[in-house]
MARBA-3410 file (N, C-alpha, C, O; in Angstrom, 1 decimal):
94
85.7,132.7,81.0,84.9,131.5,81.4,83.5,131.6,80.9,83.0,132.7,81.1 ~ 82.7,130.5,80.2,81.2,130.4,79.6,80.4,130.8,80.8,80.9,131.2,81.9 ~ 79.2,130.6,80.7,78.3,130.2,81.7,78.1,128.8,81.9,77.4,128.6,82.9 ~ 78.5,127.8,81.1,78.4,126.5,81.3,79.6,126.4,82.2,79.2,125.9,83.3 ~ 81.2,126.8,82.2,82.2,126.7,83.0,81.5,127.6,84.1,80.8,128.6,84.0
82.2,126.8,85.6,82.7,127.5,86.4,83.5,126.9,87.5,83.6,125.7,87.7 ~ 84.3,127.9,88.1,85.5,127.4,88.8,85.2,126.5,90.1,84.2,126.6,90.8 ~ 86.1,125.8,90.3,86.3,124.7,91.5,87.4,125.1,91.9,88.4,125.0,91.1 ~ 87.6,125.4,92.8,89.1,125.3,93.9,89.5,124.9,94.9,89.9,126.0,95.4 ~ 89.7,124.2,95.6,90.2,123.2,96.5,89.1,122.5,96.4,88.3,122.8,97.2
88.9,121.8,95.8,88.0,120.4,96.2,88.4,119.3,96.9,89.0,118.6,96.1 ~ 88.4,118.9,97.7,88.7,117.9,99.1,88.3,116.5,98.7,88.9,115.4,98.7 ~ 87.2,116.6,98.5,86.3,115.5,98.9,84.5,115.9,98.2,83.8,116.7,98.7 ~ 84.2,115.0,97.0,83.0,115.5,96.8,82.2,115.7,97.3,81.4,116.4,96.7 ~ 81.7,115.4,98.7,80.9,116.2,99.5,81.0,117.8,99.5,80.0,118.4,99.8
82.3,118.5,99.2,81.9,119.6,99.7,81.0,120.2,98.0,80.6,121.3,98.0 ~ 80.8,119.5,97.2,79.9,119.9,95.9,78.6,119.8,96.1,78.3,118.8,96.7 ~ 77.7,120.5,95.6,76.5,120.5,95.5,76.1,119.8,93.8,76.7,119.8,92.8 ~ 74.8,119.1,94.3,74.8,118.6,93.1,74.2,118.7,91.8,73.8,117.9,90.9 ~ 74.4,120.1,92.0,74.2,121.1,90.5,75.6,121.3,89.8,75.9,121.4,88.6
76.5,121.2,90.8,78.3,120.9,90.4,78.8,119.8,90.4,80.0,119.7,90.3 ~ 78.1,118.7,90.5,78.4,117.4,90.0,77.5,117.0,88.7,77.7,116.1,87.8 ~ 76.7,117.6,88.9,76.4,117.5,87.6,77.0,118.3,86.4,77.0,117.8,85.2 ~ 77.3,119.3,86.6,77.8,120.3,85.9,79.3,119.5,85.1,79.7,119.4,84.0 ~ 79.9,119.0,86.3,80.9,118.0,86.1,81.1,116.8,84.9,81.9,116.6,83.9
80.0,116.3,85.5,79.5,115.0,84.3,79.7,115.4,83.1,80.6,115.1,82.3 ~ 78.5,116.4,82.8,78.7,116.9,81.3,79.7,117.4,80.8,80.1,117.4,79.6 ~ 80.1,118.1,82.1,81.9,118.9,81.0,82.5,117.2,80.6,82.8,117.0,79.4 ~ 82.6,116.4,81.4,83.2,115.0,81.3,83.3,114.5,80.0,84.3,114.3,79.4 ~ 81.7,114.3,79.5,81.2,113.9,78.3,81.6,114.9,77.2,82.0,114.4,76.1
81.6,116.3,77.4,81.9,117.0,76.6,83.5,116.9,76.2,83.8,117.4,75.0 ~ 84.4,116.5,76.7,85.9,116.1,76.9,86.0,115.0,76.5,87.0,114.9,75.8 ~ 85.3,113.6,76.7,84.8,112.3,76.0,85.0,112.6,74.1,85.8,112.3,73.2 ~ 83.6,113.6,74.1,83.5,114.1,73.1,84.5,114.9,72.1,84.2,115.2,71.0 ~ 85.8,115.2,72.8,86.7,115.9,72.0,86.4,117.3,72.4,86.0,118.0,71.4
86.5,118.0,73.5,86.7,119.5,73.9,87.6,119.2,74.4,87.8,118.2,75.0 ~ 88.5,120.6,74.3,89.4,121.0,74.8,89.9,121.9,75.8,88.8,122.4,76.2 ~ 90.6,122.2,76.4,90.6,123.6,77.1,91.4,124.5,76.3,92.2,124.3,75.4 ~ 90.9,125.8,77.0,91.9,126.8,76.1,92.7,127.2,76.3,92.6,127.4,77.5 ~ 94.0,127.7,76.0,95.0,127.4,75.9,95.8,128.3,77.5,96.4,128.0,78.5
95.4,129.3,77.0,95.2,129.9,78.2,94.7,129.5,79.5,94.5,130.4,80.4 ~ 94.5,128.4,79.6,94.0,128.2,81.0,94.6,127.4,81.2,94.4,126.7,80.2 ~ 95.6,126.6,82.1,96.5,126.1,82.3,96.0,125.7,83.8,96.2,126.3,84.9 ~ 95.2,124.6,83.6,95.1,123.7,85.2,96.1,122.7,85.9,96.4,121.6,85.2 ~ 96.6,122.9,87.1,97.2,122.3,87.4,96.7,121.3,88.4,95.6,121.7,88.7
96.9,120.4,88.8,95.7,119.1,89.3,97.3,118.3,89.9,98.5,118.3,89.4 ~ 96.5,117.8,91.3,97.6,116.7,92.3,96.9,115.6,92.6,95.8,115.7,93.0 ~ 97.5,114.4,92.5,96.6,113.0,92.9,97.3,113.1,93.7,98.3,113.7,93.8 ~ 96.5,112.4,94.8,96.9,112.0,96.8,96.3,110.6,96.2,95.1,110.3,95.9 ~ 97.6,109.7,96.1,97.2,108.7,96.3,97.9,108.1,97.8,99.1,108.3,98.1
96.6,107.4,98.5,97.0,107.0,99.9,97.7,105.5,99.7,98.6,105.2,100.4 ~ 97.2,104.7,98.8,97.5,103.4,99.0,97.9,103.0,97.4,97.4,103.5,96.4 ~ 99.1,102.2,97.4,99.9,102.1,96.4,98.9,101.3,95.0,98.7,100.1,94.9 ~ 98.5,102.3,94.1,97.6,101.4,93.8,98.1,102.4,91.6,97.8,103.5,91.0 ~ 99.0,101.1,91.3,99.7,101.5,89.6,98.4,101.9,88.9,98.1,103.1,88.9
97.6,100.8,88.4,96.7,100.9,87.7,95.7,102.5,87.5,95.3,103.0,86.5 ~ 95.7,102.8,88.6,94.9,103.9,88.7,95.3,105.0,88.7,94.5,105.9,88.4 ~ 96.7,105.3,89.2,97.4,106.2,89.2,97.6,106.8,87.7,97.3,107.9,87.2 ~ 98.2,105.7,87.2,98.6,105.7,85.9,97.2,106.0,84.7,97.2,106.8,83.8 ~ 96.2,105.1,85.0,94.9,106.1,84.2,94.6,107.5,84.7,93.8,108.2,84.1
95.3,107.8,85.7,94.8,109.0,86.3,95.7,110.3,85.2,95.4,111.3,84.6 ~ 97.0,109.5,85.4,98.0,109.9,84.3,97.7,110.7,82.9,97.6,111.8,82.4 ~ 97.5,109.2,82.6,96.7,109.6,81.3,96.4,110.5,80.8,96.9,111.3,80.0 ~ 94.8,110.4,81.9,93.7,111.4,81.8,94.1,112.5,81.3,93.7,113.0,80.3 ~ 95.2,113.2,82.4,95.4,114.5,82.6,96.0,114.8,82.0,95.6,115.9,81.7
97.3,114.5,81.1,98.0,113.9,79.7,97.4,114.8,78.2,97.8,115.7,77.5 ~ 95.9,113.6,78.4,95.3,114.1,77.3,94.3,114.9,76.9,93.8,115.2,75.8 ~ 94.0,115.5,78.4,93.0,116.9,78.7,94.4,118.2,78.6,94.2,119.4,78.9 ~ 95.7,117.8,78.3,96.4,118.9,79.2,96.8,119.4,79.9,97.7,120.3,79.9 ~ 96.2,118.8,81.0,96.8,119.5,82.3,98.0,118.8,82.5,98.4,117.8,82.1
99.0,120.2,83.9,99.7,120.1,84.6,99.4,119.3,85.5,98.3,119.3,86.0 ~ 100.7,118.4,85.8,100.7,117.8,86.9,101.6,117.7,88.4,102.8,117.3,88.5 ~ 100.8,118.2,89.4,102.1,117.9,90.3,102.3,116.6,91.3,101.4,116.3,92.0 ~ 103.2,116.1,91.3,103.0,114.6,92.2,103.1,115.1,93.5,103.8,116.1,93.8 ~ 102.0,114.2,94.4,102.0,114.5,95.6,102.8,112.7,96.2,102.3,111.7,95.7
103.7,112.6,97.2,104.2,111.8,97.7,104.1,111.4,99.2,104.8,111.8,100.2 ~ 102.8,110.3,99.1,102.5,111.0,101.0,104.0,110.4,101.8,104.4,110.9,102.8 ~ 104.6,109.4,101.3,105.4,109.4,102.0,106.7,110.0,102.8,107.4,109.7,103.8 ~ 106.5,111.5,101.5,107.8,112.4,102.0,106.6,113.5,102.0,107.1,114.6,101.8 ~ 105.2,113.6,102.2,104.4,114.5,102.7,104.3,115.0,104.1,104.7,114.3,105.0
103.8,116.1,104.5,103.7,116.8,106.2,102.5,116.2,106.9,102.0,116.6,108.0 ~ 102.0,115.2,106.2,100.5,114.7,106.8,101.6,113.3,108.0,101.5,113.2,109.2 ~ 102.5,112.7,107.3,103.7,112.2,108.0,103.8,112.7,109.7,104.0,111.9,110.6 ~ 103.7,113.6,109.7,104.2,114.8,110.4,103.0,115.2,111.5,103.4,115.4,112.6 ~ 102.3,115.2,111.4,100.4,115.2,111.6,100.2,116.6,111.0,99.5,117.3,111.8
100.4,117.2,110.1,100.2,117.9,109.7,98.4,117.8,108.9,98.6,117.5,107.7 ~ 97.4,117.8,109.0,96.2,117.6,108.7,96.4,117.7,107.1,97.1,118.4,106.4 ~ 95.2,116.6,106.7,95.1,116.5,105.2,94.9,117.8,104.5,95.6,118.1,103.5 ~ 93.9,118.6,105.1,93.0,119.6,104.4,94.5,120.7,104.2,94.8,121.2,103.2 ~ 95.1,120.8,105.5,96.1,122.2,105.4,97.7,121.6,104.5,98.4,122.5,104.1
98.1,120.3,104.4,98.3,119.9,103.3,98.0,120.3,101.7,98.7,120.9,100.9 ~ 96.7,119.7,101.9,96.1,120.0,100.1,96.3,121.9,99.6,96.7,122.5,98.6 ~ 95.8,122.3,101.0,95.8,123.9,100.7,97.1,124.3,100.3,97.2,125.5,100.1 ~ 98.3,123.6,100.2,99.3,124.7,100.5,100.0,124.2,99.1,101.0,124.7,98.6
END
């Protein structure tokens, strides 16, 4: 990993980022706008929680991840343990 990269792992909710990592964010963004890639070797896997039924976004979300490479796992709140009251955060964790 550069010194421009660094790791994020569970991110919840952008509050828990400071905003030296959102910014840091942006630019990798632009840099990926711009045609970077990841390497090959690095194989991110990424889950949308979508709460409310909503195609359009989902499906750009799709995309996205599509054409950056990444893995995708679907998350389905309706056959999810939050159902259950299992709390959001120990959900995402698992």
């Amino acid at each position: 990993m550069s010194e421009n990269q660094q790791a994020l792992n569970h991110v919840v909710s952008m509050e828990d980022l400071t905003v030296d990592q959102v910014m840091k964010l942006i630019k990798r963004g632009i840099e990926f706008k711009n045609g970077a890639q990841l390497p090959y070797e690095d194989h991110p896997i990424v889950s949308n929680l979508f709460f409310e039924d909503s195609t359009r976004t989902h499906k750009s979300f799709e995309m996205a991840e599509i054409k950056l490479g990444l893995e995708r796992l679907d998350f389905d709140v309706k056959t999810s343990s939050v159902n259950k009251g299992e709390t959001l955060y120990d959900t995402i964790l698992t």
